[in-house]
N, C-alpha and C positions, 0 to 999 in steps of 0.2 A: 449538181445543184442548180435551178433553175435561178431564173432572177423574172420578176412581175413588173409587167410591161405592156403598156395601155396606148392605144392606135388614138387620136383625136383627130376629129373633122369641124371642132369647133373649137374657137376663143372665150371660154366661160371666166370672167372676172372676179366676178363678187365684189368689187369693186378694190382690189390689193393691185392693180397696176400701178407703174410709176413711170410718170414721163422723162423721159431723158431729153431728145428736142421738141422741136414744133412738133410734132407728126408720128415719132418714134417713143417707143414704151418698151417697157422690161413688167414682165408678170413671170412670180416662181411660184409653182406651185407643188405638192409633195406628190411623191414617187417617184416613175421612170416613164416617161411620155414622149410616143414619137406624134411630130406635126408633120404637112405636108409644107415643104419650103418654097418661096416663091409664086406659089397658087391663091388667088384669092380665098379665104375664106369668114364665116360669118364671128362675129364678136357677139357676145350676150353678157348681160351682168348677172345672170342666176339661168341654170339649165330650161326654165318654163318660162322666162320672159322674150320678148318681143327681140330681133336683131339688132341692134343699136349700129350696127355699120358692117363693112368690110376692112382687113385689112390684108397683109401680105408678111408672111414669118421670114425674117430675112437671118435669124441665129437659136439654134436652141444646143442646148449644153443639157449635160447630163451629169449631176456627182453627190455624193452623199445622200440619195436618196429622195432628192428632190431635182425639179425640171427649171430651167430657168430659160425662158423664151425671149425675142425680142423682134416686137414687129411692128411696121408702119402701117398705119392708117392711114386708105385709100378713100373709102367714103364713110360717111357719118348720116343717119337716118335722125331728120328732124323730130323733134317729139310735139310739136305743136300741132 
């Protein structure tokens, strides 16, 4: 029996993250999701907006069916 299992090259929010420090965040999101760790990559708050920063996945867990990531932010894209 297989198990459904989804590659991500992006940080899509919708805005359900939650800051743990200054600079560090925890987003769960549902299924079984592999990230790439310690690579930059882009943050969005919905799949068709604009990049809102980078950051860098420093832990992702896998259980019950849902993904729970946690990664620092490296840069932040001004909106002005």
């Amino acid at each position: 029996m297989g198990m459904p299992l989804e590659m991500n090259t992006m940080i899509v929010t919708k805005g359900r993250e939650k800051r743990i420090e200054e600079n560090t965040f925890s987003l769960v999101k549902e299924g079984y999701r592999l990230y790439p760790i310690d690579i930059p990559i882009d943050i969005r708050k919905t799949m068709d907006s604009d990049t809102s920063g980078q950051a860098l996945i420093k832990k992702v867990e896998l259980e019950a069916n849902t993904t729970t990531i946690t990664y620092q932010l490296i840069s932040l894209n001004s909106t002005n």
